[in-house]
BANUFI-668018 format. One record per residue (C-alpha): residue in three letters; x, y, z; residue number from 1; chain. Coordinates in Angstrom, 3 decimals, padded with zeros to 6 digits. Example, Ala and Ser with C-alpha at 12.3 -4.5 7.8 and 13.67 -1.06 7.14 Angstrom:
<site "ALA",<012.300,-004.500,007.800>,1,"A">
<site "SER",<013.670,-001.060,007.140>,2,"A">
***
This chain:
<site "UNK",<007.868,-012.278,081.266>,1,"A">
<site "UNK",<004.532,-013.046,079.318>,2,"A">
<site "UNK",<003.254,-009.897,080.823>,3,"A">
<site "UNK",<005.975,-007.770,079.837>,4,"A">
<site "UNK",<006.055,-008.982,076.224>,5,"A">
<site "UNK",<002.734,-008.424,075.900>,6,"A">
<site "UNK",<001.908,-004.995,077.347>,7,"A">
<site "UNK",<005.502,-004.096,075.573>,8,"A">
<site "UNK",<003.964,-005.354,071.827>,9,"A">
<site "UNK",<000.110,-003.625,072.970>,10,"A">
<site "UNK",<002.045,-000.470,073.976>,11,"A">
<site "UNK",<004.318,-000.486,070.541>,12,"A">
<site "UNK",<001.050,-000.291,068.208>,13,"A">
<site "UNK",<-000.817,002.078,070.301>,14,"A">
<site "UNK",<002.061,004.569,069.829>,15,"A">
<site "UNK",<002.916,003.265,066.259>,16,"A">
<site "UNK",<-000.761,004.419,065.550>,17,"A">
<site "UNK",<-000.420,007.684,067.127>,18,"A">
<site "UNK",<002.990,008.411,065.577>,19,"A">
<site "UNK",<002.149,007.434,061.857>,20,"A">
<site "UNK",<000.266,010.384,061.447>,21,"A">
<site "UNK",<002.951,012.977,062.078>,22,"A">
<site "UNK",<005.925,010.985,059.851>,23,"A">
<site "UNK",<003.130,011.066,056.854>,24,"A">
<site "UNK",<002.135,014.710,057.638>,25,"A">
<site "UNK",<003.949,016.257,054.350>,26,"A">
<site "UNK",<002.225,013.859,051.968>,27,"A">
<site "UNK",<-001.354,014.055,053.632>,28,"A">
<site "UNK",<-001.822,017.846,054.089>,29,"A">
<site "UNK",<-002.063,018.485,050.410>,30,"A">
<site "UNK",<-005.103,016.247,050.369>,31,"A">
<site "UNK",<-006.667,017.832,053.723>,32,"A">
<site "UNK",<-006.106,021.286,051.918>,33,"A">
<site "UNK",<-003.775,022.582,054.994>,34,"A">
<site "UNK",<-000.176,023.282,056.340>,35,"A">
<site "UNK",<001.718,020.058,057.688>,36,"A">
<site "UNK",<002.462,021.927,060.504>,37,"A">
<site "UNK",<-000.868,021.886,061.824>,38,"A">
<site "UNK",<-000.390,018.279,062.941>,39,"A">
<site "UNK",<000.395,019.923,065.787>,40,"A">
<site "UNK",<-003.710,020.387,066.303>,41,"A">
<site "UNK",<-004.121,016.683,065.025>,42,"A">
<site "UNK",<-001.962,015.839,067.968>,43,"A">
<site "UNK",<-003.575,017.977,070.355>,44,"A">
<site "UNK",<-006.973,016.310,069.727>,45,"A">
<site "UNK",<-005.680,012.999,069.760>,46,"A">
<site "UNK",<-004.113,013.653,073.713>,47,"A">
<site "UNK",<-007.559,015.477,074.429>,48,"A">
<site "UNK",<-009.060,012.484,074.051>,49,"A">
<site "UNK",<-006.243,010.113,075.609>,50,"A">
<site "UNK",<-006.506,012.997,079.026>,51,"A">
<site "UNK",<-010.355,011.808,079.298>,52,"A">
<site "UNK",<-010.192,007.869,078.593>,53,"A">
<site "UNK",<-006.670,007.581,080.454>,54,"A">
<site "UNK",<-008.463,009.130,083.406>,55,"A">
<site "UNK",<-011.394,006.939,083.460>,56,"A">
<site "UNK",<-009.944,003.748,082.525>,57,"A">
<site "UNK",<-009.306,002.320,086.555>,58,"A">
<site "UNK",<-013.055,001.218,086.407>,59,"A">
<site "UNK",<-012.636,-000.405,083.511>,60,"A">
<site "UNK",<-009.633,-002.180,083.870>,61,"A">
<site "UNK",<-010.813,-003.643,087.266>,62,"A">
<site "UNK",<-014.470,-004.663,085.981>,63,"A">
<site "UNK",<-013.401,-006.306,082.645>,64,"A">
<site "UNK",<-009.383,-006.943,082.937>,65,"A">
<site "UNK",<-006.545,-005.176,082.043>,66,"A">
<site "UNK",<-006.088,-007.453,078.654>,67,"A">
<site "UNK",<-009.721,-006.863,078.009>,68,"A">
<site "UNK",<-009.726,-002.998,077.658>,69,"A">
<site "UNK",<-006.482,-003.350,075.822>,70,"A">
<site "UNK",<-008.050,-005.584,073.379>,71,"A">
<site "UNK",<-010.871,-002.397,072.919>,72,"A">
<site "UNK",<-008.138,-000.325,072.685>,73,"A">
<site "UNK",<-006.674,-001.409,069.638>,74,"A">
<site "UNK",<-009.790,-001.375,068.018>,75,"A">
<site "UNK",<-010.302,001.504,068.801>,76,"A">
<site "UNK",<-007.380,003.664,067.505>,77,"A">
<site "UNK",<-007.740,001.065,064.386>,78,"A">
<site "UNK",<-010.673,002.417,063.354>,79,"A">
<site "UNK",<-009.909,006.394,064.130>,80,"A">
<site "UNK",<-006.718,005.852,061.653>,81,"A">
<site "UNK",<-009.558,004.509,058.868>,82,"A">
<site "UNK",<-011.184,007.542,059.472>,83,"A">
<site "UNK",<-008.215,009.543,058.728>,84,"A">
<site "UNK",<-007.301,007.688,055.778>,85,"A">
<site "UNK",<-010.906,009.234,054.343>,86,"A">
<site "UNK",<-008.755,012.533,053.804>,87,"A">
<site "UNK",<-011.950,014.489,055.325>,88,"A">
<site "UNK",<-011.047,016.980,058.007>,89,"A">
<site "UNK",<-013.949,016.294,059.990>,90,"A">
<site "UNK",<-013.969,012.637,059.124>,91,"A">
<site "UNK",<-009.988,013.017,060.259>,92,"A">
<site "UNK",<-010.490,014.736,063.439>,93,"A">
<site "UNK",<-013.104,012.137,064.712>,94,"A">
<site "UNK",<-010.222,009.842,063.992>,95,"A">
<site "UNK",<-007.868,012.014,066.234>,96,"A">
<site "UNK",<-010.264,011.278,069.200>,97,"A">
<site "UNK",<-010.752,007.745,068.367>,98,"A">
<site "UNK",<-006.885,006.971,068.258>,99,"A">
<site "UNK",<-006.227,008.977,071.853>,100,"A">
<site "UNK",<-009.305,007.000,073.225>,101,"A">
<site "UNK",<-007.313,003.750,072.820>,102,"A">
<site "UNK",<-004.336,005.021,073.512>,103,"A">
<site "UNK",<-005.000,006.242,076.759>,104,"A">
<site "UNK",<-005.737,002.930,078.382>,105,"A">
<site "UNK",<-002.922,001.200,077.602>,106,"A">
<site "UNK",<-000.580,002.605,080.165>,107,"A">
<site "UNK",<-003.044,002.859,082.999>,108,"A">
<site "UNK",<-004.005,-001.224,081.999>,109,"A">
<site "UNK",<-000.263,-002.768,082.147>,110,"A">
<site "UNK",<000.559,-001.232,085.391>,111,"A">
<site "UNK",<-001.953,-002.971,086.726>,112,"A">
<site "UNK",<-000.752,-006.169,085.387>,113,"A">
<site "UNK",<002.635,-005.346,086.058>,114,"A">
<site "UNK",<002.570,-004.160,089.106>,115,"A">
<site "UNK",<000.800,-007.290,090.852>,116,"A">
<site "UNK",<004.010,-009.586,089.357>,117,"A">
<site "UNK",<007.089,-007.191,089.646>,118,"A">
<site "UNK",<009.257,-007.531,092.562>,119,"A">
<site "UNK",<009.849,-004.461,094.424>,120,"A">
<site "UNK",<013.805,-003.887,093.779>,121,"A">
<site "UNK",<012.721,-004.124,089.895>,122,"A">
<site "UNK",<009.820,-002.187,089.379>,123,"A">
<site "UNK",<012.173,000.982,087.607>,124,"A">
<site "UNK",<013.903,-000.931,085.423>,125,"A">
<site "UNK",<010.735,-003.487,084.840>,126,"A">
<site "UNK",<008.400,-000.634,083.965>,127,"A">
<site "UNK",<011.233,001.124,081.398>,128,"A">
<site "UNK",<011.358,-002.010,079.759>,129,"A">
<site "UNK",<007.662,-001.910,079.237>,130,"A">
<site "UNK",<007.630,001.823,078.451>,131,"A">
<site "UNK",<010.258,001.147,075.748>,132,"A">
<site "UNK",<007.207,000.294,073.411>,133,"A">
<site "UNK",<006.520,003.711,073.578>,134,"A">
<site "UNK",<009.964,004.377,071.593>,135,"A">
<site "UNK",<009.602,001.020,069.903>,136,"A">
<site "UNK",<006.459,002.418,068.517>,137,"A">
<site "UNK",<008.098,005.751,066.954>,138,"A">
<site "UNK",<011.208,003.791,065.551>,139,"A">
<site "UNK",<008.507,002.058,063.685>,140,"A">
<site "UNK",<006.499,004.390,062.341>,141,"A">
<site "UNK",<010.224,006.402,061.460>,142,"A">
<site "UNK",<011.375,003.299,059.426>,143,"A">
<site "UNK",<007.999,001.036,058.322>,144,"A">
<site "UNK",<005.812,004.352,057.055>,145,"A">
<site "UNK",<007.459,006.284,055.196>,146,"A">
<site "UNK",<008.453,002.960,052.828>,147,"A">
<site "UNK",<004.874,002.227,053.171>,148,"A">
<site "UNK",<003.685,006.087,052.393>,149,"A">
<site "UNK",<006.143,006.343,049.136>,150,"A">
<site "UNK",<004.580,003.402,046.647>,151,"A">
<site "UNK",<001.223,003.066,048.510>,152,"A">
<site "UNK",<000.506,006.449,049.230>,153,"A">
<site "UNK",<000.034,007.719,053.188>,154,"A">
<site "UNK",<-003.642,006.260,052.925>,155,"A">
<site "UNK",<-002.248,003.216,052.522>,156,"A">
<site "UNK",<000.018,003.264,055.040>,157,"A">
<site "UNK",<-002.569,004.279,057.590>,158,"A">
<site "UNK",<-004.547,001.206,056.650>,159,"A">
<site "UNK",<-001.555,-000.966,057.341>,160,"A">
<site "UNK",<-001.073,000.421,060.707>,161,"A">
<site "UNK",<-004.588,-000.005,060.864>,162,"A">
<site "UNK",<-004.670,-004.059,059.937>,163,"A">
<site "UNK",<-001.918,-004.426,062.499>,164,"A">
<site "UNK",<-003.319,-003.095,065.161>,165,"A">
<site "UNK",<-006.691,-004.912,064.650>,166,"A">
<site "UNK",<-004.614,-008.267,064.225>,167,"A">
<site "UNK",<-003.218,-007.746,067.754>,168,"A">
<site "UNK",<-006.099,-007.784,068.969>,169,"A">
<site "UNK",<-007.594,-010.541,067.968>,170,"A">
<site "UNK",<-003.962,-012.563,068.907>,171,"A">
<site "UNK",<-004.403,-011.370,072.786>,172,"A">
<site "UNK",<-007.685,-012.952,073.486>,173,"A">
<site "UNK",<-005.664,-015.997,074.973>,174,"A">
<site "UNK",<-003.916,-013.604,077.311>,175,"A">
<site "UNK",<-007.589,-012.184,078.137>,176,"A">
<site "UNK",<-008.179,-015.963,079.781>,177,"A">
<site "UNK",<-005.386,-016.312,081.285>,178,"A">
<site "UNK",<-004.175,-012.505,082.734>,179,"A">
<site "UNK",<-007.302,-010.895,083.708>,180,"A">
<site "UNK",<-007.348,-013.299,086.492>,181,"A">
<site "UNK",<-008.595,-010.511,088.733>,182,"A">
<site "UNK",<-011.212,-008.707,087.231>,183,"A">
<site "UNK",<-014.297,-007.720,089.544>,184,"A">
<site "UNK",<-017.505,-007.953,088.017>,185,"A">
<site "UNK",<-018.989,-005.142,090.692>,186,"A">
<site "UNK",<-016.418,-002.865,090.663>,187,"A">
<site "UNK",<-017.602,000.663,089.192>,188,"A">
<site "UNK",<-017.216,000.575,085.271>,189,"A">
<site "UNK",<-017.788,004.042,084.655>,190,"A">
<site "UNK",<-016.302,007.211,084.889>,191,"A">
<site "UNK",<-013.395,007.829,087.831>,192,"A">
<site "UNK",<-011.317,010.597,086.253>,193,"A">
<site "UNK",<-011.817,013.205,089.213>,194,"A">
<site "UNK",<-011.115,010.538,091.837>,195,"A">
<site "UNK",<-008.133,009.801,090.125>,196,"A">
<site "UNK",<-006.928,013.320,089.437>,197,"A">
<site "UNK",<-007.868,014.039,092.745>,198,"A">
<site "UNK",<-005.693,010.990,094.251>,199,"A">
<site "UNK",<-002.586,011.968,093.113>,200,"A">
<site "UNK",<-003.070,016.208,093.319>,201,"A">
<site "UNK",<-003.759,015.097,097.277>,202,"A">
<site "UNK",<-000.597,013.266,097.400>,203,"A">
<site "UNK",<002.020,016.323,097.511>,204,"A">
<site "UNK",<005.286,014.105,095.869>,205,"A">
<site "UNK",<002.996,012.438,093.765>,206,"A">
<site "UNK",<001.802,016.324,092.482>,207,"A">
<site "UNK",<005.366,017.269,092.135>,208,"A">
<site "UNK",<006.288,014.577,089.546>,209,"A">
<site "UNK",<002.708,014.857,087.595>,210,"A">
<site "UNK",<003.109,018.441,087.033>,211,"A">
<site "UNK",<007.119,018.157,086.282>,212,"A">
<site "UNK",<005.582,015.288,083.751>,213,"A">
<site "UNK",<003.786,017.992,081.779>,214,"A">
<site "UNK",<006.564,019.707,080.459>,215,"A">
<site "UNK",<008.852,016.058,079.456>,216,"A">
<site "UNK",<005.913,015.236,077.761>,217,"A">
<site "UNK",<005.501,018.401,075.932>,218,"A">
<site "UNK",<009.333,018.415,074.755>,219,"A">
<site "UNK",<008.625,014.781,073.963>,220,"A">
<site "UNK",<005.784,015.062,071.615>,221,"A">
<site "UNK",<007.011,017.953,070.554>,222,"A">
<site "UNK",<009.578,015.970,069.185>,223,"A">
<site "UNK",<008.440,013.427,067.876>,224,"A">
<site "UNK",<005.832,015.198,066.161>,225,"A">
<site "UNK",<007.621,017.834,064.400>,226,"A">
<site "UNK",<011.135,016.283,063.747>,227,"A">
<site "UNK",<010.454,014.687,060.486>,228,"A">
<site "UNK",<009.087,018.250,059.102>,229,"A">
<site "UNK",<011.756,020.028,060.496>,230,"A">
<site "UNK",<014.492,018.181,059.104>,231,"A">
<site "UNK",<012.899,018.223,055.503>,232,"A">
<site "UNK",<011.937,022.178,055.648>,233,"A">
<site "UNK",<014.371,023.558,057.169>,234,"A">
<site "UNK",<017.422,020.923,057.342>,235,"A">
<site "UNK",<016.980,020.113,053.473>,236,"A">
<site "UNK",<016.486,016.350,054.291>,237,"A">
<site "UNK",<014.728,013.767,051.969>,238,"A">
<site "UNK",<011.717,012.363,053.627>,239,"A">
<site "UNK",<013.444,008.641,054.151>,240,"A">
<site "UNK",<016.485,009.879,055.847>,241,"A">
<site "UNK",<014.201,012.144,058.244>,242,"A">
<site "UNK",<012.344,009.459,058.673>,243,"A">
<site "UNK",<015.685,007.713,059.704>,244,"A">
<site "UNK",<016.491,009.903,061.674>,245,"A">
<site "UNK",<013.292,010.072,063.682>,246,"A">
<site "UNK",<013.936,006.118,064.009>,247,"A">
<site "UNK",<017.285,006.330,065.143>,248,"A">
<site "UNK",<016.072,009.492,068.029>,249,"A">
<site "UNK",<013.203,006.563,068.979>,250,"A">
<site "UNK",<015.426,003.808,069.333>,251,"A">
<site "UNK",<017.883,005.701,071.577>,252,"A">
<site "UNK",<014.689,006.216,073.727>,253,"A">
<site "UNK",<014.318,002.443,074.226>,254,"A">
<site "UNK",<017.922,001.870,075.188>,255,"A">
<site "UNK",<017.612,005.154,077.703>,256,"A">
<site "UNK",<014.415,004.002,079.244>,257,"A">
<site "UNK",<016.261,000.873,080.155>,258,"A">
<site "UNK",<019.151,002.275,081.147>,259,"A">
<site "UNK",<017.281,005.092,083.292>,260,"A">
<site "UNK",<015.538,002.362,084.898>,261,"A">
<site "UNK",<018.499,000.295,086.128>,262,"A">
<site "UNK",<019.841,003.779,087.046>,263,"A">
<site "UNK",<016.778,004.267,089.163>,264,"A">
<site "UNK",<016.996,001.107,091.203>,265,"A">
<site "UNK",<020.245,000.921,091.772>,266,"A">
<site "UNK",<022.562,004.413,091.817>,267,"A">
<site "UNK",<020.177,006.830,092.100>,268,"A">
<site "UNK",<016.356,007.437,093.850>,269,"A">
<site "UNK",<013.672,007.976,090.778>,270,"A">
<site "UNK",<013.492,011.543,092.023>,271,"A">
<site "UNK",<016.553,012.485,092.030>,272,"A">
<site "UNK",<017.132,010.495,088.490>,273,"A">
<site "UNK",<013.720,012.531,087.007>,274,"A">
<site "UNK",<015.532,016.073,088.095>,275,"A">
<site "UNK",<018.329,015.098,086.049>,276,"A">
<site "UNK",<016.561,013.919,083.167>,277,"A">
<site "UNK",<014.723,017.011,083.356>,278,"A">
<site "UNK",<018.179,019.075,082.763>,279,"A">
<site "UNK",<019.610,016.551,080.845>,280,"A">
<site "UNK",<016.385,017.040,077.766>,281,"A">
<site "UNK",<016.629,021.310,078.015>,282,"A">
<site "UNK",<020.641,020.556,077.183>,283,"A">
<site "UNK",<019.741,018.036,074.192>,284,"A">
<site "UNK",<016.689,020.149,073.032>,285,"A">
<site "UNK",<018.656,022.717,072.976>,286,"A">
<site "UNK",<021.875,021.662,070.248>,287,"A">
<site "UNK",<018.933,019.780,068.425>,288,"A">
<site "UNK",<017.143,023.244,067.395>,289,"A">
<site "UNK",<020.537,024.416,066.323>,290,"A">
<site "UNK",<020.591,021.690,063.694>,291,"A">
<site "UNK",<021.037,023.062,060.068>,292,"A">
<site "UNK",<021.019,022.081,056.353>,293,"A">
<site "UNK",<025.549,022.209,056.396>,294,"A">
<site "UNK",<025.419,019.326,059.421>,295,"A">
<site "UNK",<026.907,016.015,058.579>,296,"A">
<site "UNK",<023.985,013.582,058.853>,297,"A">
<site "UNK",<025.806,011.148,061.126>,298,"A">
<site "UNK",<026.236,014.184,063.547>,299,"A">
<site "UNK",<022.177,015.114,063.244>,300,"A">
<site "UNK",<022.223,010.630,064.120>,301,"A">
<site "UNK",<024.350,011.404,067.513>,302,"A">
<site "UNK",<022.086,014.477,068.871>,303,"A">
<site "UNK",<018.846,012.572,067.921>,304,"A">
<site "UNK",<020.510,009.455,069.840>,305,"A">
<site "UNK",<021.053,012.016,072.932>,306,"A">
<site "UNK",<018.080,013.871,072.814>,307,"A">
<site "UNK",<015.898,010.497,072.503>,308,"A">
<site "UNK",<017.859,008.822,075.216>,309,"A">
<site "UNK",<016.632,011.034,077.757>,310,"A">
<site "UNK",<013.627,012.977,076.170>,311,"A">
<site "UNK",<012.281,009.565,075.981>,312,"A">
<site "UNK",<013.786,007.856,078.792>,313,"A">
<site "UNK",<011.990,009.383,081.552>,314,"A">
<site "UNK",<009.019,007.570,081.616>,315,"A">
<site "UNK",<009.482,004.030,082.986>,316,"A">
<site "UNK",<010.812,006.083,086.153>,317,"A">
<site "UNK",<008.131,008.205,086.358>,318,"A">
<site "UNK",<005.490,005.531,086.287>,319,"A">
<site "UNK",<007.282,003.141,088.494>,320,"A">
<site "UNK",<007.099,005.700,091.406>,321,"A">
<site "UNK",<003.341,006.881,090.760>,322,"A">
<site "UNK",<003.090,002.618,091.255>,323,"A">
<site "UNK",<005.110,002.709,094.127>,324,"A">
<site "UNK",<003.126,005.767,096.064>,325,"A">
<site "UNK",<000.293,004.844,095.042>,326,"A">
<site "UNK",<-002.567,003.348,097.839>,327,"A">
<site "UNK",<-002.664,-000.738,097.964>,328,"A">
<site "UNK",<-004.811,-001.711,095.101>,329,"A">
<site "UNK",<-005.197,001.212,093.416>,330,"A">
<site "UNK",<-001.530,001.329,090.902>,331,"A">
<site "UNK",<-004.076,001.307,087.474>,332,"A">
<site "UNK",<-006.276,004.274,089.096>,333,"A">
<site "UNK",<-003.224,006.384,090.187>,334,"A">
<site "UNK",<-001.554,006.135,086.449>,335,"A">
<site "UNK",<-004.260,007.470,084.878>,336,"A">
<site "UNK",<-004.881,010.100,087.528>,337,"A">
<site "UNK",<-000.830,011.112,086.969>,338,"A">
<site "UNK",<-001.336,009.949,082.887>,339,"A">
<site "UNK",<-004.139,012.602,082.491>,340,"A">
<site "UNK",<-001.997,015.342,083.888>,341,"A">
<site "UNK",<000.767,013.985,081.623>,342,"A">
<site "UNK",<-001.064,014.122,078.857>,343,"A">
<site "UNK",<-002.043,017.456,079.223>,344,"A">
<site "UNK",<001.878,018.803,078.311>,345,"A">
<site "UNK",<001.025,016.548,075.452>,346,"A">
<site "UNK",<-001.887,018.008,074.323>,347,"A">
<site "UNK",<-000.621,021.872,074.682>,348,"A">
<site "UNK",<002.969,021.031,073.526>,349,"A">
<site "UNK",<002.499,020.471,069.917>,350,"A">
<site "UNK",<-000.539,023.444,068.969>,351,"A">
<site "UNK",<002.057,026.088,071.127>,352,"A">
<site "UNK",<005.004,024.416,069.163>,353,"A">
<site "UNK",<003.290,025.326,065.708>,354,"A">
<site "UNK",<002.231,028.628,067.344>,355,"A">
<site "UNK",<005.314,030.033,068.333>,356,"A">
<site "UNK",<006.154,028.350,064.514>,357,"A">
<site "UNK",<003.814,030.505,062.571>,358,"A">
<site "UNK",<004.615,033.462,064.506>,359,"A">
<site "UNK",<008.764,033.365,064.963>,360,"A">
<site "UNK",<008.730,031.202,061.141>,361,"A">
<site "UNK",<011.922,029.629,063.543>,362,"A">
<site "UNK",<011.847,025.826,064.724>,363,"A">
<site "UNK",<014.495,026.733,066.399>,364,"A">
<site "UNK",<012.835,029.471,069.249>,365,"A">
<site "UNK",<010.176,026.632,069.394>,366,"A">
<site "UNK",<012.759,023.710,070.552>,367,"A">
<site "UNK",<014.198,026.332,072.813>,368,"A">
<site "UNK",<011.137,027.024,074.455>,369,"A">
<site "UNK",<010.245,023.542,075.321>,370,"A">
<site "UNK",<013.984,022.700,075.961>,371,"A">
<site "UNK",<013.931,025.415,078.947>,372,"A">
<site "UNK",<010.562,024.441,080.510>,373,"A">
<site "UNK",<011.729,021.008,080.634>,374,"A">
<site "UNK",<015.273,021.978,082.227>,375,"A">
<site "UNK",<013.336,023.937,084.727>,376,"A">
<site "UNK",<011.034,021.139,085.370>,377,"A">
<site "UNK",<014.129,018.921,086.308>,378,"A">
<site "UNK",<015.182,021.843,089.311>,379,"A">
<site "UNK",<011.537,021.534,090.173>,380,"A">
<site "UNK",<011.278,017.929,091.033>,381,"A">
<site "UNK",<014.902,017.792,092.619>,382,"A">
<site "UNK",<014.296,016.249,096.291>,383,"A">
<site "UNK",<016.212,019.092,097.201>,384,"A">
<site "UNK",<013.639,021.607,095.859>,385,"A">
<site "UNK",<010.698,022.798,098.856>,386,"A">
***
């Protein structure tokens, strides 16, 4: 349980840090002299970075401890949201690549800890409970920044986020004692992204459900990046009831990632359970991107609560089987080796989202886009697909 709670509460503020950017978009691009919807590009950069330090953080996390690396983490993505709060675009971009260095870690670092301590018949629904900070993390940035971004401006909500993050670092140096119980002083610190990339593109099922990962990831960034400027352009929404919105769509993810984890271990194998999550996100996508400025708001509530049930659910599955195939030993090295591929949907989601944007001027052939890929995805990683 102390394990949980705490990679749950490291995992919240790693996304809350990548997600604050995107809900303060509108008010910061004036000052950056550019369209909000190139946070799309911010967001690329920012999973750029997470794809390289995701991939090389087994080393790490085995020479210096799980908590350890966390701790860095924070700091980390602390300090690339100070740079953004400069208003520079170079100053801001460097940001971008500090955030996604400490927030690719974090995933990679807790399934290590997690899964030494979970018993097998629990690791789905164990691992979705973790992953729900993920969620947890974009209901807060949905309801805390944009309250923080109106009377303080979005600089100062950055620098919250910021303080926060910092703070929670300092608070798990306890855990640091008494977690990284296992750390190996001569294990290989450095770089072990092609070992790890290579592990699971060797492994065909483990392939399968990396690649499939690409396009959830895509629709789910996609989301979450673009909602809150969608709703306001084009659905004629007032920043703190997008930002509701978004909230509600992240808090549905928490409650599906739980849900698709009990569903996992006991009605349905995590395969078979990813395949219909897959089809289940192209349905929800799809309605969302037909969302208008004549829709009753608490009808835009109930397809953001079943799009973010499932386009967010998927994860804690997902992860929980790269655990389970992965070699003896080796659970951190094989997340980031599946994380990096993951991240790669995230990091060419968004910047083809606000392509097909500037060229269509339509959010709605953008959702539809990613809503297919991710529906054909979910046929792809059926255990009855060859």
């Amino acid at each position: 349980m102390l394990v949980l709670i705490a990679t749950l509460a490291i995992q919240a503020l790693a996304t809350l840090m990548v997600l604050a950017p995107p809900v303060f978009a509108g008010l910061a691009a004036p000052d950056f002299g550019i369209s909000a919807n190139h946070i799309g590009v911010f967001t690329a950069v920012v999973y750029a970075a997470a794809v390289l330090s995701t991939g090389m953080s087994g080393g790490p996390v085995r020479r210096y401890g799980a908590i350890r690396v966390s701790q860095a983490a924070l700091l980390i993505g602390a300090a690339g949201l100070a740079l953004l709060a400069s208003a520079s675009i170079w100053l801001g971009l460097i940001g971008a690549v500090f955030i996604g260095v400490g927030y690719g870690p974090m995933t990679p670092a807790s399934s290590h800890l997690l899964i030494r301590q979970t018993p097998p018949a629990r690791r789905a629904l164990v691992f979705s409970i973790k992953q729900t900070g993920v969620p947890l993390g974009g209901a807060l940035a949905g309801l805390v920044v944009p309250p923080l971004a109106i009377p303080f401006g979005w600089r100062g909500a950055a620098l919250a986020v910021a303080a926060v993050s910092a703070l929670l670092a300092v608070v798990c140096e306890p855990l640091h004692k008494s977690l990284d119980d296992d750390v190996d002083p001569k294990a290989a610190g450095g770089s072990h992204i092609v070992a790890a990339v290579n592990m699971v593109l060797g492994e065909p099922v483990l392939r399968r459900l990396a690649l499939a990962s690409l396009s959830y990831s895509a629709m789910q960034l996609c989301v979450s990046a673009f909602v809150v400027n969608f709703l306001t352009e084009r659905a004629g929404m007032a920043l703190v009831a997008a930002g509701v919105v978004m909230a509600v769509l992240q808090a549905a993810g928490i409650v599906g990632r739980v849900l698709w984890g009990w569903t996992a271990d006991r009605l349905l194998s995590a395969r078979q359970a990813l395949s219909l999550l897959g089809l289940t996100i192209g349905a929800a996508g799809a309605v969302l991107a037909l969302v208008g400025p004549g829709w009753p708001f608490a009808l835009v509530l109930a397809v953001a609560a079943a799009l973010g049930a499932v386009a967010l659910g998927w994860n804690g599955v997902f992860l929980a089987e790269v655990a389970r195939l992965a070699p003896a030993g080796s659970a951190g090295m094989a997340t980031g080796g599946a994380l990096a591929l993951t991240f790669v949907g995230a990091l060419l989601g968004p910047p083809i989202f606000g392509a097909i944007i500037d060229m269509t001027g339509s959010y709605r052939v953008a959702f539809f886009v990613a809503a297919a890929a991710a529906a054909l995805s979910g046929l792809a990683v059926s255990p009855r697909t060859r």
